[in-house]
VEXMARZA-803101 format. One record per residue (C-alpha): x, y, z; residue in three letters. Coordinates in pm, whole numbers, padded with zeros to 5 digits, always signed. Example, Ala and Ser with C-alpha at 12.3 -4.5 7.8 and 13.67 -1.06 7.14 Angstrom:
2
+01230-00450+00780ALA+01367-00106+00714SER
//
This chain:
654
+00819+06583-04017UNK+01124+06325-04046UNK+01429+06320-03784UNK+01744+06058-03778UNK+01975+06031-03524UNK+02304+05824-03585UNK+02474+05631-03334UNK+02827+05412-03380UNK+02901+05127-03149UNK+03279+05037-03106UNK+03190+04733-03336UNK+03234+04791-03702UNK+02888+04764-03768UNK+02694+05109-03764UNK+02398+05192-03528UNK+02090+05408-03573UNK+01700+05494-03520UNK+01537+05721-03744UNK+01228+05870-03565UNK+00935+06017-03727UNK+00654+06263-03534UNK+00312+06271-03701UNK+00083+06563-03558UNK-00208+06728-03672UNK-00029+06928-03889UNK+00360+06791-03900UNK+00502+06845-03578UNK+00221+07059-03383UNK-00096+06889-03277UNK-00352+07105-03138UNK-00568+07110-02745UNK-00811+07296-02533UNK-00691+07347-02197UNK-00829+06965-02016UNK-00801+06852-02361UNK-00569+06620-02564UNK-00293+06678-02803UNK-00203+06313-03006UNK+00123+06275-03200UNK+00196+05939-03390UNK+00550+05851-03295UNK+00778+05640-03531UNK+01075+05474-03449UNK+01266+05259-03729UNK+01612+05092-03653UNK+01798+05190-03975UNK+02120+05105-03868UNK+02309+04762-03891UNK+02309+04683-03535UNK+01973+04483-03342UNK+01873+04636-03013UNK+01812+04446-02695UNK+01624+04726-02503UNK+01420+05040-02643UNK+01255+05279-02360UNK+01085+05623-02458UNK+00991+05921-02198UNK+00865+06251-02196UNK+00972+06595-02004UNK+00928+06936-02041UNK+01098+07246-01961UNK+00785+07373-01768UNK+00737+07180-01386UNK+00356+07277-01438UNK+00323+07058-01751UNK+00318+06702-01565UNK+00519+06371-01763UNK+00196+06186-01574UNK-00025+06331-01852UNK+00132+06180-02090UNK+00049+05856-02234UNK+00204+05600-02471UNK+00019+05314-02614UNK+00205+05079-02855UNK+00078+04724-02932UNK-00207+04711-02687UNK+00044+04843-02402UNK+00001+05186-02235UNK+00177+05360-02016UNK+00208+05717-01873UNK+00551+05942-01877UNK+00762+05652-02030UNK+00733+05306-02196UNK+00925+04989-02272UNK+00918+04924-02593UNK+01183+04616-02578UNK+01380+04480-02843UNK+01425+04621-03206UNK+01623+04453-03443UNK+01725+04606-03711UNK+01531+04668-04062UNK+01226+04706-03774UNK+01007+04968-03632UNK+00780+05029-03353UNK+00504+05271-03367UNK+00332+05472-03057UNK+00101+05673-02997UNK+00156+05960-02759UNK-00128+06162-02626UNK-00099+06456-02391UNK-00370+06597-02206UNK-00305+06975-02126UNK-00381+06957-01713UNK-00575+07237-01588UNK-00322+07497-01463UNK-00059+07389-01676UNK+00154+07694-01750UNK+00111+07835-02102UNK+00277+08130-02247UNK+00096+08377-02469UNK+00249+08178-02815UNK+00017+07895-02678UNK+00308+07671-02794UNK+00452+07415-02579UNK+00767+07231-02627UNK+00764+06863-02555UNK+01058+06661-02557UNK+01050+06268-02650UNK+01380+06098-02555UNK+01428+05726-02698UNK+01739+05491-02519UNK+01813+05182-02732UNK+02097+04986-02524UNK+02350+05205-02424UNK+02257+05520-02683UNK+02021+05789-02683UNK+01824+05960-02927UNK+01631+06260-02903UNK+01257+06301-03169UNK+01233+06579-03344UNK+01051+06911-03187UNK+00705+06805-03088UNK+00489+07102-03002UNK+00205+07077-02842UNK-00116+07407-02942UNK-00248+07491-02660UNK-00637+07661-02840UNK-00983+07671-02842UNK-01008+07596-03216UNK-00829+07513-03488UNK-00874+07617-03875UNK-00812+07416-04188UNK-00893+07375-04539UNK-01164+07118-04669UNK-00884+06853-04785UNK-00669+06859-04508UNK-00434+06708-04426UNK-00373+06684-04773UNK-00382+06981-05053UNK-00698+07095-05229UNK-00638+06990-05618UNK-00445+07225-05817UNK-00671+07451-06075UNK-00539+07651-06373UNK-00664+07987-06377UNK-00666+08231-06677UNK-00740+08579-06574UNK-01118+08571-06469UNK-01125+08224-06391UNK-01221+08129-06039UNK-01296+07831-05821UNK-01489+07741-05481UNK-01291+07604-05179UNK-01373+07551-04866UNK-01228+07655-04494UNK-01325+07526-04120UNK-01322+07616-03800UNK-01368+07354-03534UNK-01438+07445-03211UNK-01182+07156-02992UNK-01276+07297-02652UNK-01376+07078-02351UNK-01425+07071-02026UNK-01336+06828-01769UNK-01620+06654-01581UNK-01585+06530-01221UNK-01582+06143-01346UNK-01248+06222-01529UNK-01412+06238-01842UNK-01441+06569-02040UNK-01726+06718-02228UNK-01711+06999-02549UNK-01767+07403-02434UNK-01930+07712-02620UNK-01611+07959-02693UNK-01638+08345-02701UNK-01301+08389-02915UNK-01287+08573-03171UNK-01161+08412-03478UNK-01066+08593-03821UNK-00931+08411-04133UNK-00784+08640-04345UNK-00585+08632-04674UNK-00199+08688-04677UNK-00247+08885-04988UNK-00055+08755-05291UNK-00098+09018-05545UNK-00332+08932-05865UNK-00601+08684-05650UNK-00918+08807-05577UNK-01109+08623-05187UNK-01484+08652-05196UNK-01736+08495-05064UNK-02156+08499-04993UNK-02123+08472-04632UNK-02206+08746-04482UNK-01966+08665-04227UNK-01693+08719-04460UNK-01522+09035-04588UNK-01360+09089-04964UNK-01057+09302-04728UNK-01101+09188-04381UNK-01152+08784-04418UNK-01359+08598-04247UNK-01475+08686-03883UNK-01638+08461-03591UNK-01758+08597-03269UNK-01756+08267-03083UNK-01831+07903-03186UNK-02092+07694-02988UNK-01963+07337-02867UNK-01827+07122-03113UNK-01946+07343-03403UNK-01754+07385-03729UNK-01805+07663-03924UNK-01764+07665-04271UNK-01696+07924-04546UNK-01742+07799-04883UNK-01481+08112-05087UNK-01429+08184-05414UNK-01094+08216-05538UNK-01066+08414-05876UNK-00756+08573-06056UNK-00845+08915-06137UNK-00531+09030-06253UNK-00185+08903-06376UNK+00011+08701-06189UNK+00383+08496-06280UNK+00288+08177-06487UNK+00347+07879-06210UNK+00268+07726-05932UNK+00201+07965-05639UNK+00035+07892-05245UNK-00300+08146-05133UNK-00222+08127-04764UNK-00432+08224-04506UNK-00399+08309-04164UNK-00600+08189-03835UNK-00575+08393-03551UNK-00810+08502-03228UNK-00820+08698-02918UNK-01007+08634-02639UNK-01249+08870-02511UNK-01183+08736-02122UNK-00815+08789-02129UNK-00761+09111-01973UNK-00445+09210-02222UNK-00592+09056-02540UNK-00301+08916-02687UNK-00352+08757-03052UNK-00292+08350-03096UNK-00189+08292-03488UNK-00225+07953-03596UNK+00065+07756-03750UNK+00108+07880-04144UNK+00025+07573-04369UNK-00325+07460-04248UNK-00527+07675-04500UNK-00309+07645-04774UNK-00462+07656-05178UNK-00237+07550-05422UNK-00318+07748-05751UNK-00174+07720-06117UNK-00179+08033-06345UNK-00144+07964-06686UNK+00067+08125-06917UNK-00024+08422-07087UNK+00173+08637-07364UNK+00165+08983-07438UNK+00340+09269-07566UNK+00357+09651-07585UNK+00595+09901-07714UNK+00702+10242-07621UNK+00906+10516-07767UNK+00777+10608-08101UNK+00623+10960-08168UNK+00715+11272-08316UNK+01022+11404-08348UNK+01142+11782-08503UNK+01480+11834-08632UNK+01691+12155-08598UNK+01944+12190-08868UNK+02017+12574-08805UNK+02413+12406-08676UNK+02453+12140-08947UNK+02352+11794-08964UNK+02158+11655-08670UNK+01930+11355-08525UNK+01679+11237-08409UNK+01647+10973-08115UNK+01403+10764-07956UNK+01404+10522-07665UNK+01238+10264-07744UNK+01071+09963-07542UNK+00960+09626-07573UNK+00735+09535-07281UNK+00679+09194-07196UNK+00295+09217-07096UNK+00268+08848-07055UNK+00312+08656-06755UNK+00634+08429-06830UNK+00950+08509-07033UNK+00958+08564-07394UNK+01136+08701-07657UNK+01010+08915-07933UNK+01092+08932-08319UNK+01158+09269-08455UNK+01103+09428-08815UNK+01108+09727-09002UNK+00929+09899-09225UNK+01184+10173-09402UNK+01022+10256-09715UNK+00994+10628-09608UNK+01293+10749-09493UNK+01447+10947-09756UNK+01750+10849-09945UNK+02102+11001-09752UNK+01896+10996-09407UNK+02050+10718-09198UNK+01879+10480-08980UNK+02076+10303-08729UNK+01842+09972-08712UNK+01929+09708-08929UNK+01607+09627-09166UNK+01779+09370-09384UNK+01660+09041-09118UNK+01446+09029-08860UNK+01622+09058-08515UNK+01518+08913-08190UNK+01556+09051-07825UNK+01690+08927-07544UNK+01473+08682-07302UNK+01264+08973-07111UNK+01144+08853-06787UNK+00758+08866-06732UNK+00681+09242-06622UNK+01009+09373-06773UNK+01120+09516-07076UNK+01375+09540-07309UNK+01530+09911-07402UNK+01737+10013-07722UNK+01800+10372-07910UNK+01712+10423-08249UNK+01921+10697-08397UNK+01798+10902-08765UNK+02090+11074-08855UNK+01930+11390-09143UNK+02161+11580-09382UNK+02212+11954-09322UNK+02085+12003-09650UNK+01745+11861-09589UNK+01476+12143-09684UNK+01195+12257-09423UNK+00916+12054-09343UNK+01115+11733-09477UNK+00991+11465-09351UNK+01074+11076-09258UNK+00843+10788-09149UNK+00927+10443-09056UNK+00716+10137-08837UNK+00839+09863-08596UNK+00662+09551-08529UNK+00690+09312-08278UNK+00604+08982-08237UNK+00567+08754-07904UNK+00775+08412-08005UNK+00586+08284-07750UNK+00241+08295-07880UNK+00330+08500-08220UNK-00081+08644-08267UNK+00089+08895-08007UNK+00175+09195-08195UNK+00212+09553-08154UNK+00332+09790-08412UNK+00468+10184-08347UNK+00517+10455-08603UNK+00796+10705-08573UNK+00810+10990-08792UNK+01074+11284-08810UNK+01012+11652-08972UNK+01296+11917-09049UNK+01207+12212-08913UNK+01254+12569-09064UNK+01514+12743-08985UNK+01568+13114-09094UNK+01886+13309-09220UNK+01977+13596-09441UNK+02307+13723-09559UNK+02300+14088-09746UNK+02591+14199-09995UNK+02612+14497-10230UNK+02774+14550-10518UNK+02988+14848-10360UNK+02932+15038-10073UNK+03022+15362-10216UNK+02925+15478-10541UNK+02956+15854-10675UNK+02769+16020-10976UNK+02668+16384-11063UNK+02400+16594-10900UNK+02043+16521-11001UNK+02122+16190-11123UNK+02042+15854-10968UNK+02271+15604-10833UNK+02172+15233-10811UNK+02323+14982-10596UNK+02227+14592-10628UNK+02201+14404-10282UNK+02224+14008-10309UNK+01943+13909-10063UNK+02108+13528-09977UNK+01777+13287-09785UNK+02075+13080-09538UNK+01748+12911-09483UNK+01639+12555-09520UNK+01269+12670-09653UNK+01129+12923-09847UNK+01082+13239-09690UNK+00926+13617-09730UNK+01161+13917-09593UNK+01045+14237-09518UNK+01310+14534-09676UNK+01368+14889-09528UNK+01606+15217-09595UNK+01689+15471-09386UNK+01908+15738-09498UNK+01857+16120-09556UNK+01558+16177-09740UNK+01711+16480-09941UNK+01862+16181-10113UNK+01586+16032-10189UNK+01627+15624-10126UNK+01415+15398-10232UNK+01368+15077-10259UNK+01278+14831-10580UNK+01019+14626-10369UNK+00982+14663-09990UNK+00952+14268-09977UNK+01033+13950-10113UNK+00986+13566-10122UNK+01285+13347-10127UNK+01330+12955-10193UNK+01584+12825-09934UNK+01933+12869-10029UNK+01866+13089-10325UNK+01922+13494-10414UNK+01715+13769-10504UNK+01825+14084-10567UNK+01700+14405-10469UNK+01792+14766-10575UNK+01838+15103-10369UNK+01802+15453-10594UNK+01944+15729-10449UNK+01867+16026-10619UNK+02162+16321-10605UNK+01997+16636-10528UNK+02081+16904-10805UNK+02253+17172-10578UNK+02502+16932-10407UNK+02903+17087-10448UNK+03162+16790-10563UNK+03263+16565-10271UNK+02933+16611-10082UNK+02840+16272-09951UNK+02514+16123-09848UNK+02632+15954-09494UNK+02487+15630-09430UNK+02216+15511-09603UNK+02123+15174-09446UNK+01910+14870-09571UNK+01763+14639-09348UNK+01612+14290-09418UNK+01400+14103-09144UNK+01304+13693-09184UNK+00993+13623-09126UNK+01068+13449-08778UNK+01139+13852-08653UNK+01440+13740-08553UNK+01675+13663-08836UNK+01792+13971-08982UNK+02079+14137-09149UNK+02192+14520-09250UNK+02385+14658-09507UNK+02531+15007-09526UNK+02608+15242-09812UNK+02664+15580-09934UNK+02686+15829-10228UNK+02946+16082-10317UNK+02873+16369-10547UNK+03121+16349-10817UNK+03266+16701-10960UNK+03066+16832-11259UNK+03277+16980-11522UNK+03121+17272-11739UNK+03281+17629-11852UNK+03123+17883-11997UNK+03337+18121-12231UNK+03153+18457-12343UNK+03271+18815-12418UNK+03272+19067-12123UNK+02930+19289-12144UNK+02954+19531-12470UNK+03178+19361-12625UNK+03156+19127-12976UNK+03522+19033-12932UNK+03672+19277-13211UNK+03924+19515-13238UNK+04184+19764-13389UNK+04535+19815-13307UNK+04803+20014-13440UNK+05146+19873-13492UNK+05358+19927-13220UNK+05113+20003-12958UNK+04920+19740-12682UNK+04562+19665-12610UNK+04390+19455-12355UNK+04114+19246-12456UNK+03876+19069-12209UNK+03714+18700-12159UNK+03447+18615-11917UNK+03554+18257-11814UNK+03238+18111-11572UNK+03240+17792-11335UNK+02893+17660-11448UNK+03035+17337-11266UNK+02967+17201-10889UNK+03316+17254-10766UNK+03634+17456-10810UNK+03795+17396-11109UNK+04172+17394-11223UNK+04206+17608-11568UNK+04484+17595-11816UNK+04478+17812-12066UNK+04605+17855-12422UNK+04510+18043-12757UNK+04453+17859-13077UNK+04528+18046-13456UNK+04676+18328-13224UNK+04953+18571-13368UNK+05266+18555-13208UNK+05211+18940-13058UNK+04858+18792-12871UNK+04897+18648-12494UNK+04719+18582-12224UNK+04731+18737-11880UNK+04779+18347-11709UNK+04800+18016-11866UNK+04653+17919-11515UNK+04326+17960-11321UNK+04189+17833-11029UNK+03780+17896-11023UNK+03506+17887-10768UNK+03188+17686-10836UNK+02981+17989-10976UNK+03280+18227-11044UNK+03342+18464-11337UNK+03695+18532-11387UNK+03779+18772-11676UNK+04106+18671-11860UNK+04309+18943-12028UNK+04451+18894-12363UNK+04758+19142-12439UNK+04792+19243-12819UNK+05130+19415-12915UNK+05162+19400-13284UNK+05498+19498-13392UNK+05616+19659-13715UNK+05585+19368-13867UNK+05238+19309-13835UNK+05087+19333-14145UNK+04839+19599-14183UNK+04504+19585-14324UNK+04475+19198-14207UNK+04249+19088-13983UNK+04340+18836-13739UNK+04076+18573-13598UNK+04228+18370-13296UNK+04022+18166-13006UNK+04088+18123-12653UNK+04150+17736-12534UNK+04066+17632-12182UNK+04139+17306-12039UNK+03927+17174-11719UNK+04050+16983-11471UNK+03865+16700-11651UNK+04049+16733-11961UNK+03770+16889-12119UNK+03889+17138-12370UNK+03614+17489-12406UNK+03715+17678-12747UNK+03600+18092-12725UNK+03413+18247-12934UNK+03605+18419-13212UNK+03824+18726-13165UNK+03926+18910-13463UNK+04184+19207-13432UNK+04264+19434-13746UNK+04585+19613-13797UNK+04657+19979-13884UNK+04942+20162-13965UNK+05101+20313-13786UNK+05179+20706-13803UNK+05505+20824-13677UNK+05499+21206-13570UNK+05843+21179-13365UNK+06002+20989-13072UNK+05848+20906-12708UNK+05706+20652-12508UNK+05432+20434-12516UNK+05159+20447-12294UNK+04876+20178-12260UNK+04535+20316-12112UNK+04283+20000-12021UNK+03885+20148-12012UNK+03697+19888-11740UNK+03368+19708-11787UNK+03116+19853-11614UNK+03121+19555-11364UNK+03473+19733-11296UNK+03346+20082-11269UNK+03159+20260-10977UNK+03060+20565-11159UNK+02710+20564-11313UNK+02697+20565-11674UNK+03023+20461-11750UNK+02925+20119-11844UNK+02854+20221-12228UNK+03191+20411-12247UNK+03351+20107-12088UNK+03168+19837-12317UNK+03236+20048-12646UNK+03635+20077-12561UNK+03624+19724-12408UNK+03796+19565-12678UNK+04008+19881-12801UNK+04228+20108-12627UNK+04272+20492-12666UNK+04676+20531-12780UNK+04811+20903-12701UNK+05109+20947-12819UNK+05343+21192-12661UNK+05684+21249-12808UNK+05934+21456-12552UNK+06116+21654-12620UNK
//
């Protein structure tokens, strides 16, 4: 351990000693109690001035540790607590040897480390040596080359090399002639490894413990043990230079609190050398499925490159594109290769790698692509990682109809078309189901169906009108259903049918009758015809006669008719003079539906007869009911025969 201390005279010229203490092990040097610590003392005037007189004592801080035992020896002179050392010019140096002898009694704290200080006066100035400490032990513990450093191996993981460490017993006892003699110890002394991660202590002796160190119970006098250790690097350590340090310390089984002594650090020092290694690994890759049910999406990885070696590197970077389909976008650049950053040993370097997919991509869609990596530092250090991205399905339906109300006539069938619309990205199978009233009838054209993604099928509902239903009656809700296959996707679609108003008349002669007759000029009958509803609903009639005489009309040019009614409609004949006589007249009866539709009667022909004029008086018109009109019992056949003709009387007054 080097010291300077630098001292200016008035003169111009500069001053100075630089002084050097040499111990066992820089500035400590080691002693049984009754034995000797030695130091090597240097003293070098470095300055520009000569010295006449140079004297160096001792003290301490402790009364109990006597200047008398210590003793300087320089050029064949010794001397105890100081020395002359006379003149030193400058460029020179003077070298002593100071030896201390730790006196019996001499007070020693529980550090063992005593201070000593060495005071040097050259003329008028005064310089103080560095600390010099002075190890107050039984024993002391070192490393086969020491002072100096074992050589310095290279290890590669599983590489190890033999070393070896001592422990001297350096107690003594003094002997009643002043001299002293070496003493069995009962300390006990471990040697253990601080523990820098990656190196592996072993050894054969049994003495020694892979975890604990080394352990001595005692040394007899004089003795030094030796452990012969192996040193091997079992796992990975930074690439450098590095120190295995050990550390010596005891107790003492006679000291009644048992405090541990710990040797100075630096005695059982290995310098080791691990050689650089390079490796990598990456992270990140893997699976990914893509939703596209809300549009366009991605898919992301983290990805790492993991420095596995034990110095910094950088790694090269490529990619391997080929199967990521065209319009899916990739947010690496695979033009060039690209290189990282410097990534310590132990780290990593971390970047996102972004596949953007169309919305339009179809189910089970799929995109692979590789990354390789290269250490630049030793490039057969590779790792490759695959990532690969699948669309998943997603399901949807949408359900239209063609209308939602449709009409028709009863006992016919009414279709409606549904568009069955897969919102889907994949193919998929829907199940189909009606409910509506099943006087009606609905069914179905299939009760399921496969559809490509995006695409249409279409499906028809029947619903059959049931034969007794009045115009305007209406189905309610009739209501298809479609279900995805997922169970969850679904979609409904309601409809109905109205029974339309059926249209039909039926024109006949009342009961008995064949729709001819007689009249006589100047006189009034009533003919009769049965008009029937064989429609579904009431009907508006308007009625007319076709090829009718001018002395024929009806009873009402307009009806209004029940589904299922028979109204009879009278016809009024009141031929004049000027009928002609002996004619027969054929006319029909025209009704009009509501509809439009035009129903012609059958024929009615009416003949005319003279008539005979016996004197004045009034006419009177006598109408004979059908027997529908009559409530007396076999009056029908009167009624029927005289339907058509009416009995004339005649009564002139007076």
């Amino acid at each position: 351990m080097l010291a300077s201390t630098l001292v200016f005279t008035p003169a111009s010229a500069a001053s100075s000693l630089n002084i050097e203490v040499d111990g066992d092990h820089n500035e400590y040097s080691f002693a049984s109690v009754n034995g000797t610590a030695s130091f090597a003392l240097t003293i070098t005037n470095d300055g520009d001035v000569d010295f006449n007189q140079v004297g160096l004592e001792a003290s301490f801080d402790d009364s109990s540790w006597e200047v008398g035992n210590v003793t300087f020896t320089t050029s064949g002179s010794t001397s105890d607590g100081a020395i002359d050392l006379g003149s030193l010019v400058s460029g020179a140096l003077v070298q002593v040897s100071v030896d201390v002898v730790v006196g019996y009694g001499a007070i020693v704290d529980m550090s063992k480390f005593v201070y000593m200080s060495l005071k040097v006066t050259a003329d008028s100035n005064e310089f103080l040596a560095p600390d010099t400490v002075i190890v107050v032990s039984n024993w002391k513990a070192y490393q086969s080359d020491f002072p100096t450093s074992p050589a310095t191996n290279t290890y590669e993981i599983g590489d190890n090399y033999t070393y070896q460490i001592l422990v001297e017993n350096i107690a003594v006892e003094a002997l009643p002639d002043g001299t002293t003699q070496a003493v069995d110890i009962s300390d006990i002394i471990t040697v253990s490894f601080g523990g820098l991660g990656g190196w592996t202590i072993s050894s054969d002796d049994s003495n020694w413990d892979m975890l604990q160190g080394g352990t001595l119970t005692g040394l007899s006098a004089s003795q030094v043990y030796t452990w012969d250790i192996k040193v091997t690097l079992s796992s990975k350590v930074k690439a450098g230079n590095a120190v295995l340090d050990f550390q010596a310390f005891s107790t003492d089984p006679d000291e009644q609190f048992g405090f541990a002594y710990y040797q100075p650090f630096g005695m059982l020092s290995i310098p080791v050398s691990a050689a650089e290694m390079y490796g990598i690994k990456l992270d990140g890759a893997g699976i990914r499925d893509v939703d596209l049910s809300a549009g366009a999406s991605v898919a992301e990885w983290t990805v790492r490159v993991n420095n596995l070696g034990n110095t910094n590197d950088d790694f090269t970077i490529t990619w391997d594109v080929q199967g990521v389909p065209s319009g899916w976008n990739l947010n690496v650049d695979s033009s060039a290769p690209m290189v990282t950053d410097s990534i310590d040993w132990n780290r990593f370097y971390e970047f996102n790698v972004v596949l953007s997919v169309p919305s339009d991509s179809s189910a089970g869609s799929t995109a692979t692509f590789s990354m390789n990596a290269s250490s630049n530092g030793d490039n057969t250090q590779t790792a490759t990682q695959e990532f690969t991205a699948t669309v998943n399905q997603h399901y949807g339906v949408l359900l239209s109809v063609d209308s939602d109300s449709k009409e028709s006539k009863p006992g016919q069938n009414v279709d409606f078309i549904f568009n069955l619309t897969n919102t889907g990205n994949g193919q998929d199978i829907y199940s189909l189901s009606v409910a509506g009233p099943a006087v009606w009838n609905p069914i179905l054209s299939q009760n399921s169906t496969s559809v490509s993604a995006v695409s249409v099928s279409q499906i028809t509902l029947t619903v059959t009108i049931p034969s007794d239903r009045d115009a305007g009656a209406s189905s309610g809700d009739i209501i298809v259903t479609v279900i995805s296959s997922d169970g969850l996707s679904t979609a409904n679609s309601t409809v109905s049918v109205t029974t339309s108003q059926v249209y039909d008349i039926g024109l006949g002669y009342v009961s008995g009758s064949n729709g001819t007759a007689t009249v006589t000029q100047e006189t009034q009958i009533l003919l009769k015809l049965n008009v029937t509803n064989n429609g579904n609903g009431i009907d508006t009639l308007n009625m007319s006669m076709t090829n009718a005489p001018s002395w024929a009309s009806l009873g009402a040019d307009t009806v209004q008719i029940g589904r299922g009614q028979t109204q009879a409609i009278t016809i009024t004949l009141s031929p004049d003079a000027a009928a002609l006589s002996g004619r027969d007249y054929t006319f029909q009866v025209v009704v009009t539906s509501a509809d439009g539709s035009e129903y012609i009667s059958p024929d009615f022909s009416v003949k005319i007869e003279v008539k005979e004029t016996t004197g004045g008086g009034e006419v009177e018109v006598e109408e004979i009911e059908s027997e529908e009109d009559s409530s007396l019992p076999g009056f029908g056949l009167i009624a029927s025969l005289l339907a058509l003709t009416t009995l004339v009387v005649l009564r002139r007054r007076a």
